[in-house]
N, C-alpha and C positions, 0 to 999 in steps of 0.2 A: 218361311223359306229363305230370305232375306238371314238370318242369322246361320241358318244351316250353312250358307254359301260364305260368310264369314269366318264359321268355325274353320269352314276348309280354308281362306285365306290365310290363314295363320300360318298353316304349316306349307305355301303355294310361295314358291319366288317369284311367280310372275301371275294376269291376268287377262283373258284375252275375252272379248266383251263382243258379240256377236250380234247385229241391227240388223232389220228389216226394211231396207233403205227403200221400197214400194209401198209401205204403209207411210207415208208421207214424212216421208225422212227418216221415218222408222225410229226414235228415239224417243221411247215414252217416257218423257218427264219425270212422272211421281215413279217409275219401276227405278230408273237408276237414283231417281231424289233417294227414294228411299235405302238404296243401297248403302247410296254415301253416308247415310244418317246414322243406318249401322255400325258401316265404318268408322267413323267418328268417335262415336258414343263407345262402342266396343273395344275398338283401339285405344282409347283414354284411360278404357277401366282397367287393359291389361296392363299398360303403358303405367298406369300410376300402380298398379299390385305388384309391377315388375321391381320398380324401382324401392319400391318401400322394403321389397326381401334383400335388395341391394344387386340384383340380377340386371345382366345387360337389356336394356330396352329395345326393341325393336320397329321400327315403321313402317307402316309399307308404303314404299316409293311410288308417287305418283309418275314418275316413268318407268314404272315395272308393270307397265298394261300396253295394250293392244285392241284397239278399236275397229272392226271388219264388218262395212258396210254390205252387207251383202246382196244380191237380187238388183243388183246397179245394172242389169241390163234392160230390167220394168222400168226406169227412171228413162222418162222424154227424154229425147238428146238436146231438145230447150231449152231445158229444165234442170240438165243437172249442175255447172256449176252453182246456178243460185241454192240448189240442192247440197250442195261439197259446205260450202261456208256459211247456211245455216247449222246442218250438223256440226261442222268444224267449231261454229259460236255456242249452241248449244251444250257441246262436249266439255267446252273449257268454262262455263258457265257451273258443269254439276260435277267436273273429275277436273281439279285443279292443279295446274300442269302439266297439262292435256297440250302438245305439240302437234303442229300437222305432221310432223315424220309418224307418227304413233296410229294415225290413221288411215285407214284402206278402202280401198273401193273397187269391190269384184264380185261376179258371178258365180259364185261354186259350181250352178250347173253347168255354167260355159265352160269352165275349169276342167271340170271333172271331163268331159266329150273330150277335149283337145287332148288330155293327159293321154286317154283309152287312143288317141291315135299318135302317140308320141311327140307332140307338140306342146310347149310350158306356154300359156299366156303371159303377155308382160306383166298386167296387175296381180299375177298370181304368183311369178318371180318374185314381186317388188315383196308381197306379205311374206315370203321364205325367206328373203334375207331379211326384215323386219324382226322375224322369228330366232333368226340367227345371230342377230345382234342384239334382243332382246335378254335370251338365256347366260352370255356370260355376264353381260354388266348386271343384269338384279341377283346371279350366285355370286358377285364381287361385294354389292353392298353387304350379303351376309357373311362373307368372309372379313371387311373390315372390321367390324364389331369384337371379333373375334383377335384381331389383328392389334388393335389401339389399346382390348384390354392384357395383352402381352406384351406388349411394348411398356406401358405404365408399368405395369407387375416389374419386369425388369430395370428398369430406367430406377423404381422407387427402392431398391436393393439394392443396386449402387448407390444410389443417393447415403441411404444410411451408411453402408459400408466405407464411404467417402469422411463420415461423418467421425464414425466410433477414429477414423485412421488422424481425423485432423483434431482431435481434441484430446490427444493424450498429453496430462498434463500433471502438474501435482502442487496439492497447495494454495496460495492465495492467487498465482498467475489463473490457475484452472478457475478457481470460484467467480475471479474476475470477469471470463471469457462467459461463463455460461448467463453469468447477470446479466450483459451487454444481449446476450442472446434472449433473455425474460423480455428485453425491454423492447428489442424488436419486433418478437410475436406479439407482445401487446398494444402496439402501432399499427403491425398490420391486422391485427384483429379490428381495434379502430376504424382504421381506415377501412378495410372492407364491408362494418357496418356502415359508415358513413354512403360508401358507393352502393348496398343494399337498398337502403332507403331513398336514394333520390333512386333508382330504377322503380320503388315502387310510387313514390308521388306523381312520376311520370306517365305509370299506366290508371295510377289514379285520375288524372288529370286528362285523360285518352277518354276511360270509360263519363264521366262528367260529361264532356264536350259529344261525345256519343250518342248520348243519352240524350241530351239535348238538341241535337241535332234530328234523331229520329222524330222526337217532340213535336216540331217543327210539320215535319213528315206528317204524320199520322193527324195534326190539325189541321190541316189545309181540308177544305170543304170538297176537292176534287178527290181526293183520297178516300173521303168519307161514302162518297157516290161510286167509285170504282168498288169497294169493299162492300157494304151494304143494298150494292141493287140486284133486284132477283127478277124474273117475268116467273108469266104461268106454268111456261115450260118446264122450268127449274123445279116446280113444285110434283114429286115423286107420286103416281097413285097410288090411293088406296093408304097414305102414312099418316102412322098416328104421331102427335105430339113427341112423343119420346124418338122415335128415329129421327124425327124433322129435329130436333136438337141437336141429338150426334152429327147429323149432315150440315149444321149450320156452323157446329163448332170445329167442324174439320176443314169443311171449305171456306169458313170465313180466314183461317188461320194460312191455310195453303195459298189462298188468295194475295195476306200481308206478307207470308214468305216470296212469294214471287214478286210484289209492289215494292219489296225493300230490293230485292235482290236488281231489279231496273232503275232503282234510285240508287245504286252502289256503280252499276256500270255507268250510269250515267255521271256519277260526282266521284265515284271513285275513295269515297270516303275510308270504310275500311282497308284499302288497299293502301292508301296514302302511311295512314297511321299504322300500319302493318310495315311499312318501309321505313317509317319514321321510328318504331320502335325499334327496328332490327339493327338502323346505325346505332342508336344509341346504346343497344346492349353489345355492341362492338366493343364500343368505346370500353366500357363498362367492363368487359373483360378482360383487355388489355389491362385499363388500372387496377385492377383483381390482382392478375396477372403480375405485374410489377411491382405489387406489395408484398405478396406470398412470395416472388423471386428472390427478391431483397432480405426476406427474414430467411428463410432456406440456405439462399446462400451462405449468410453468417452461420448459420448453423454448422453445414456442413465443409466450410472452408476457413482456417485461420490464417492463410499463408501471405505471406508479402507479395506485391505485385510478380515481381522477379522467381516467386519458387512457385506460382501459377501457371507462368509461363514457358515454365518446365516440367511441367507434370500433364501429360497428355489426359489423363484422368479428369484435370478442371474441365473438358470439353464435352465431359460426357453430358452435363446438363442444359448445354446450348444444344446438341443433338438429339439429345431425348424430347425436349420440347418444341423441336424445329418439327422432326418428322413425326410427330400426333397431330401435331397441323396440317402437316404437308400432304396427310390423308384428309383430313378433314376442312381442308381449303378452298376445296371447288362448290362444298356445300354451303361455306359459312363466309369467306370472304374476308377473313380474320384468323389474325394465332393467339391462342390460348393454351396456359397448361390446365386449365380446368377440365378436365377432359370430359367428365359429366354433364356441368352444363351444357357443354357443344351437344349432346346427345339432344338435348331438350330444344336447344336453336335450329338445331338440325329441322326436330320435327314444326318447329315454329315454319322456319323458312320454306318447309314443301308444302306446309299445311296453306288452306284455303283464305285469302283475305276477309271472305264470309264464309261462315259454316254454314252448311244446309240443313234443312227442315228443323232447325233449334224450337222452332216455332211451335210445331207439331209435338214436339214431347214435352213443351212445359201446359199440352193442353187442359191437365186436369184442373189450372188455374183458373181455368174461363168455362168450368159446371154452370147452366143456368138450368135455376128451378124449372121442371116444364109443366104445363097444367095436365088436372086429371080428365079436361074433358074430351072426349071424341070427335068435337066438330072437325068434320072433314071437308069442307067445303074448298075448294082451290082457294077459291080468294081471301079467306080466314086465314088459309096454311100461308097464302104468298104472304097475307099482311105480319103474322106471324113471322116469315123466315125473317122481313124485314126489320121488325121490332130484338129480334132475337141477334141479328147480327152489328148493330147497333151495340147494344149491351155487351156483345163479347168485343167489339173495336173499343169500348169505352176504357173495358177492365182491362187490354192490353198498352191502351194508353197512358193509365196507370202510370207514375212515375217510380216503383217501385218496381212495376214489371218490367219497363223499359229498362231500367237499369239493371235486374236479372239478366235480359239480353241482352246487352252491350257485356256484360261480363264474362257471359259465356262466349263470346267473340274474344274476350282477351284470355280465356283461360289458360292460352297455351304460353303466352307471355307473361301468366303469374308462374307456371312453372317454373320455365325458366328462372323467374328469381327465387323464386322455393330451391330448386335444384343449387342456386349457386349461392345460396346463403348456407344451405347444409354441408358443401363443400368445404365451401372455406372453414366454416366448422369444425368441422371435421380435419382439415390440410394441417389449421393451429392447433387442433387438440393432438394430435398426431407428432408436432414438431414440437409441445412441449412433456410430454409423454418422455420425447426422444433425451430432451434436455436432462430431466429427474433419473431417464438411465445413464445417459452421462456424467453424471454428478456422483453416481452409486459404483460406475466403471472405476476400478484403480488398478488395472490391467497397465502393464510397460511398454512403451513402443516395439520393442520387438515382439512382446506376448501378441500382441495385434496385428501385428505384418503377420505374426506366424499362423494366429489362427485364421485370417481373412486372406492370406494369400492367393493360395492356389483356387480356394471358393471366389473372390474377386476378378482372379485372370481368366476364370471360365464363364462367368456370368456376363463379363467384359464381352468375351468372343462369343457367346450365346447375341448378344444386342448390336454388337455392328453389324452381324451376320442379316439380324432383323430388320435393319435401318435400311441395310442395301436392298434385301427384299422387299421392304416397302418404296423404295424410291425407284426402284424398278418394275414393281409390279403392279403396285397397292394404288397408287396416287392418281385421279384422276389427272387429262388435260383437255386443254381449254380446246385443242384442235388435233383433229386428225393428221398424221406425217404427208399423208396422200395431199390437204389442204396446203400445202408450206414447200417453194419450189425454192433451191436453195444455187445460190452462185458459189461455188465454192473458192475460186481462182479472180483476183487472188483475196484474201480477205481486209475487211476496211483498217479492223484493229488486231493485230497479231499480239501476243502475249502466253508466257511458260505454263497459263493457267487456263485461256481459255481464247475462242477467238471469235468475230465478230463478220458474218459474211452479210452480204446484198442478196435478197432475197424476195417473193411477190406471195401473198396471201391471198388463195379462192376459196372465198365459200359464197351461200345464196345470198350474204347478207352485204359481204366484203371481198372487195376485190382492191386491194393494192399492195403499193410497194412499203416493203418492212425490213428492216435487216434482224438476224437469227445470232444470239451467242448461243458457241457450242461449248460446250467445256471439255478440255483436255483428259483424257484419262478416266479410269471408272473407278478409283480408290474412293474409302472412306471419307477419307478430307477434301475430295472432288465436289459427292455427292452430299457435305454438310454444307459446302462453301456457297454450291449450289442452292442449298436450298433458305441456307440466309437473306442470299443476294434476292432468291423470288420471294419471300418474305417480307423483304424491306419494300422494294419497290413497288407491290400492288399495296402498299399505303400511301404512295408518296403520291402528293400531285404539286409541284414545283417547275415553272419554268426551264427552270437549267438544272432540271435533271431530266435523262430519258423516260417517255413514256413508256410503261409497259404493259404490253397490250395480252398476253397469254404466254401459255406453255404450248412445245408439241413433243414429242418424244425421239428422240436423235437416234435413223436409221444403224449408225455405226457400233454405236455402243448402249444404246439402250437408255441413257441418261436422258433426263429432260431438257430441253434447249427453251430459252425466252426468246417470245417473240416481242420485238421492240418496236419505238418510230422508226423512219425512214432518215437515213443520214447521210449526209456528202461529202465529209472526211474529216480526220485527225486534223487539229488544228497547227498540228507540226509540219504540215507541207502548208499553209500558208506565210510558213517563216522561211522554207525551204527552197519551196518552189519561184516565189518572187526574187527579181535582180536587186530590186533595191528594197533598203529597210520597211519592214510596215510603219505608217506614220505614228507617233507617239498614243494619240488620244483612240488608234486601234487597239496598240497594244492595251494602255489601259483600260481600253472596255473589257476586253479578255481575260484581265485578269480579273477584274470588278465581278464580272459576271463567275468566275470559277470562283472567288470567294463567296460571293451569293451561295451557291449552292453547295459548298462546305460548310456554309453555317447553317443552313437548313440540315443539313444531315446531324452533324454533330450536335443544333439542339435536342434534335430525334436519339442523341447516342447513338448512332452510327459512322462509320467512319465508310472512305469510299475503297481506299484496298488499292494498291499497287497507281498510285497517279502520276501522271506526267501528261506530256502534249500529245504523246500517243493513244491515250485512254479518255482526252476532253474531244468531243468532236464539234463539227459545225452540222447542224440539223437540216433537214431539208428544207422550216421556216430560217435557215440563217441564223438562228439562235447557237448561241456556245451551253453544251450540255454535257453535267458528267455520266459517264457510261456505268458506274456501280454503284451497289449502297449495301454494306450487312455489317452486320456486327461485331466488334473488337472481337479478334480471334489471334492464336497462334499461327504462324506460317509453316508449313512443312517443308521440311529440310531435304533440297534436292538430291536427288540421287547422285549426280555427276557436282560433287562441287569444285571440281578441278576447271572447269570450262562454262560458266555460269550463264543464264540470254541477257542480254542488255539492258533488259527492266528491274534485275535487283540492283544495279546502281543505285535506282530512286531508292530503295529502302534503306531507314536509318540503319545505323548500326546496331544501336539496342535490340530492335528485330530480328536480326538475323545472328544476335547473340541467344536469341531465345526470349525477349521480351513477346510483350503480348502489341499488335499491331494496334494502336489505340489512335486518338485524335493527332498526338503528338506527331505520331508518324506522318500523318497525313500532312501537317505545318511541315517537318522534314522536306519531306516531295515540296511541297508548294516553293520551297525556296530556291531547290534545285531547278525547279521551274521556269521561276523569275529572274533566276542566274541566264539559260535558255534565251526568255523574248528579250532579254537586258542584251545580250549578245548576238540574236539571231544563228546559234550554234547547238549543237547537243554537247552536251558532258561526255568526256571522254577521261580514259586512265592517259595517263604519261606514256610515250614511246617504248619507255625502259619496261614496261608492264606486257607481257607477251600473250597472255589470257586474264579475262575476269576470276578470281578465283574468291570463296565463301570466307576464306581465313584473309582474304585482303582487305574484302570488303566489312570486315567486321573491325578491322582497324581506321575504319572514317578517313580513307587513304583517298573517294572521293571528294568529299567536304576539303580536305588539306591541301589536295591542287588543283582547286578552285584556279585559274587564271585570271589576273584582274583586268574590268572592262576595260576596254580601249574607248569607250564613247559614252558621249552623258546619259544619263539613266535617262528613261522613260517618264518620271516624274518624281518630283523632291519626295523624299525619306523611303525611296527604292531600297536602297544600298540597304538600311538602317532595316528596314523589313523583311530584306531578304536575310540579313544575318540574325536578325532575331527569331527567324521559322527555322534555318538550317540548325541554333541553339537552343530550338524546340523549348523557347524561354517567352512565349507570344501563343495566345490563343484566337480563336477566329473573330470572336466577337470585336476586340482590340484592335485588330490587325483589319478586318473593314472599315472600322471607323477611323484607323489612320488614312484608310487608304483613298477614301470616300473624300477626306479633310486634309489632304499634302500641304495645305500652305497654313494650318494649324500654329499657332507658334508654342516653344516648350519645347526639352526634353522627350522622347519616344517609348512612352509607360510599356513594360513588358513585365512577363510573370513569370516565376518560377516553378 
């Protein structure tokens, strides 16, 4: 029966699990043990036939159920919390990811009388919206699947198309370009094996330590006594030797699966190592991630920084990798372009820290011979069950078996490295496949715009159409809008991109103050910028940078808003608001502290994006913190460049020529900065200047009337380090350790 209800699971989005909450909590153990075991076992088998035809894999979501205790009106009213949190223990014990919202507690008869007289009971309301909130989020997980393999499909079309466009070439430049590319797929081939293998010596090293630790378990003298003891009672009348064997081999085993299962909540063991593997394959995919990036890119780009930064095209590969994440984030905690393995982490991270009844189906291992005689005497059969159960605890102590079971506990973490060995595999066969048609192509730049033209600009508008859709529809968050009360008036950090209000977070768990960036606008480059910036920052954990604590979904336009720490303002009204100068060793902390967390970003390759004293704030612990973090990108070019907001000041020029906003930029800002607390003033244009305009500021008309200070620097080699960041001729790591070390003697090392 148990399989029949499987088979229907497959083709079922959701589950709804019906108890007899009068029969003593009503949660028969071995009925749903054995569900789950189905589950498991059955899920695994489709789970792994799926993937070997190369078909989207599917799991069923341990929040795509519904737990409805029912007959809660036979429950003592004594009796029933202790009643609610056993169940509620027991549930999360056999259905893993079992939350109290998922569970109910009502009377259908009560239910049903109140309905017949036009009255809804509350606990019977509570189950309909249950019901209700149930049905679209488990038809959403099925629509992702669907969603991440059309986005790939398309993203990896432009890829190539990007490709065949940037290597038309002829001759020995050409031959030259494609070697330099041989030599990177077989680095990152390399390297991917390399990061392969320590993920598996690591779950080698899991199941060992496992294995041994059950060891432990199963020799203890008390374990032997809880497994092994029978009374007369236990012994079944009327049974001969061969049933007393099946019963001793089923209950002895049912018995270790429950004895481990109380040694796991108790020590937590597989859980740990369950959390322990899942950073590490973080990691693990990121450096994936950033090998395959790396050779891809050369692949499909030969262009100098400068003809990148013009070509809106280079971005399509930071968007196509951003938003498979941006789906698959709430699940995994990490971005990857592997998009495969995440299928497989996916099911790692819902799946069980211990699986159930494992124990039960490896029973055909622990067969004991049973005699041919008939004595039936109770005390023969008890001494018997005893003898018999013995024997089967022996052969499961086994250090052979044990480590059968501990493996089948990591099975779903050898996937995953199966899954992303074949991957990468496949990504390098794939990019050098790409190369040997490269090499065959002697097609002419125009022959290639002409044939990939108008297929390119459709395919293009086919995929940001999808990105918006997924960043608007697709993506989980972290919180409901209902949870996130928002001050709009006036906001703490205003900026052309996005802004930054004072706000208070309820939920059952949290209750406090948080401030909210919204972002400006619902465009394309809104909703990539956006999803950089949430990208970087749920990796980051750094002092002087913003915590960031989730997503919600912004009532206005539908775009995602982060929800951040709590902050008490731009650190430019502490230069503004006081009469007299801040004292020197403030300033310098200030700045200390904002270079701290520019060189954390930038060892990360990130840069922070539009800086100034506007965008560092003082946190609610008093700490100086930066408010962004995402990835070198292009800046899009305002609408209005006749009347510009006051924050492209901070941008170099190269920027707003069409460079790519890089670390450099960020040195730029930082010096216009220090010009700033060196003055106690903001940067302004000259008189003779009637508006900010895009063509003025691209002639470094800022930087040129710079006014010089009227008062001594803040501390020795100010001046020398301010003009070596506005000459973007200094990079962070330099530039702290001068800053760190003013009375340093020497010349002021800077780089070009």
């Amino acid at each position: 029966m148990d399989e029949v209800v499987y088979d229907y699971l497959q083709e079922a989005f959701a589950f709804i699990y019906v108890i007899n909450s009068s029969n003593a909590g009503g949660i028969q153990t071995d009925r749903l043990g054995r569900l789950m075991a189905v589950v498991n076992s059955k899920g695994q088998e489709q789970f792994d036939a799926k993937h070997q035809k190369g078909a989207a894999a599917r799991a069923f979501s341990p929040q795509a159920a519904i737990f409805v205790c029912n007959k809660w009106d036979q429950v003592p009213q004594q009796e029933k919390e202790a009643v609610q949190k056993e169940q509620l223990r027991v549930l999360k014990r056999y259905w893993p990811g079992c939350t109290e919202d998922q569970v109910f507690q009502l009377s259908t008869l009560t239910a049903a009388k109140a309905l017949h007289h036009d009255i809804m009971m509350d606990d019977f309301r509570l189950l309909l919206e249950g019901i209700e909130q149930l049905i679209p989020a488990t038809l959403q997980n099925k629509l992702q699947v669907h969603y991440c393999w059309l986005e790939q499909f398309l993203s990896r079309i432009l890829y190539k198309a990007r490709a065949l466009e940037a290597n038309v070439a002829s001759g020995k430049i050409k031959e030259r370009q494609l070697l330099e590319r041989e030599k990177r797929l077989k680095y990152a081939k390399s390297t991917g094996s390399t990061i392969i293998q320590d993920m598996k010596k690591k779950v080698e090293e899991k199941i060992k330590q496992g294995t041994k630790e059950l060891g432990k378990l199963l020799g203890d003298p008390k374990t032997k006594e809880k497994v092994t003891s029978w009374s007369l009672a236990d012994v079944p009348l009327g049974a001969n030797y061969y049933q007393l064997d099946r019963m001793v081999q089923h209950e002895v085993l049912v018995r270790l699966e429950h004895l481990i299962m109380d040694w796991e909540e108790e020590t937590g063991f597989f859980k740990a190592t369950k959390s322990e593997l899942e950073d590490m394959f973080h990691q693990a995919l990121v450096k994936l991630e950033n090998a395959i990036d790396s050779a891809e890119t050369n692949v499909a780009d030969d262009k100098t920084e400068d003809e990148v930064s013009n070509d809106n095209s280079a971005m399509h590969d930071v968007r196509a990798r951003d938003v498979r994440l941006f789906i698959a984030q709430k699940a995994t905690g990490v971005m990857s372009s592997l998009w495969v393995p995440l299928v497989f982490l996916k099911v790692l991270l819902q799946g069980p820290a211990l699986r159930f009844v494992e124990i039960i189906s490896m029973r055909e291992n622990f067969k004991i011979a049973g005699k041919t005689t008939d004595q039936k005497d109770p005390k023969h059969q008890l001494a018997y069950l005893q003898r018999t159960s013995e024997k089967v605890l022996e052969r499961f102590k086994d250090n052979s078996q044990l480590r059968k079971y501990v493996t089948t506990q990591m099975k779903q973490a050898q996937h995953v490295i199966e899954s992303c060995e074949r991957t990468v595999n496949e990504i390098i066969e794939s990019n050098r496949q790409m190369v040997l048609q490269l090499r065959q192509d002697d097609r002419t730049s125009d022959e290639v715009k002409r044939a990939l033209g108008q297929f390119k600009a459709a395919i293009s508008h086919i995929h940001e159409d999808l990105c918006m859709f997924g960043a608007e529809h697709m993506r989980p968050f972290d919180y409901d809008a209902a949870q996130i009360s928002i001050d709009e008036h006036p906001p703490i950090v205003s900026s052309y991109f996005s802004n930054i209000y004072k706000g208070k977070l309820n939920t059952k768990k949290v209750n406090a103050k948080v401030t909210v960036k919204s972002y400006v606008g619902t465009s394309e480059w809104s909703v990539r910028y956006m999803i950089s910036e949430e990208k970087c920052l749920r990796g980051l954990q750094k002092s002087h940078i913003i915590s960031f604590m989730g997503t919600s979904r912004a009532k206005h336009n539908g775009i995602p808003m982060l929800i951040l720490e709590d902050m008490r303002q731009p650190i430019r009204k502490r230069f503004t608001s006081c009469k007299a100068h801040l004292p020197n060793p403030v300033v310098q902390r200030y700045l200390i502290d904002i270079a701290e967390g520019l060189k954390y970003l930038h060892k990360r390759g990130m840069v922070h994006l539009i800086l100034s004293l506007d965008t560092v704030v003082e946190a609610a612990d008093r700490k100086i913190k930066l408010t962004s973090a995402c990835t070198p990108r292009c800046l899009k070019e305002p609408e209005d460049t006749d009347d510009l907001p006051k924050e492209y000041m901070y941008l170099s020029p190269k920027v707003l020529q069409g460079a790519v906003y890089d670390q450099a930029a960020d040195m730029y800002s930082l010096g216009l900065m220090m010009w700033e607390m060196w003055n106690h003033k903001s940067i302004s244009l000259p008189s003779t200047y009637t508006s900010i305009t895009l063509d003025l500021l691209k002639t470094g008309v800022v930087k040129q009337n710079l006014p010089s200070p009227s008062m001594p620097a803040p501390a020795e080699n100010w001046g020398h380090l301010m003009h070596s960041c506005l000459d973007s001729s200094i990079k962070i790591e330099s530039y702290t350790y001068w800053l760190r070390a003013p009375k340093k003697q020497g010349p002021l090392e800077t780089e070009v």
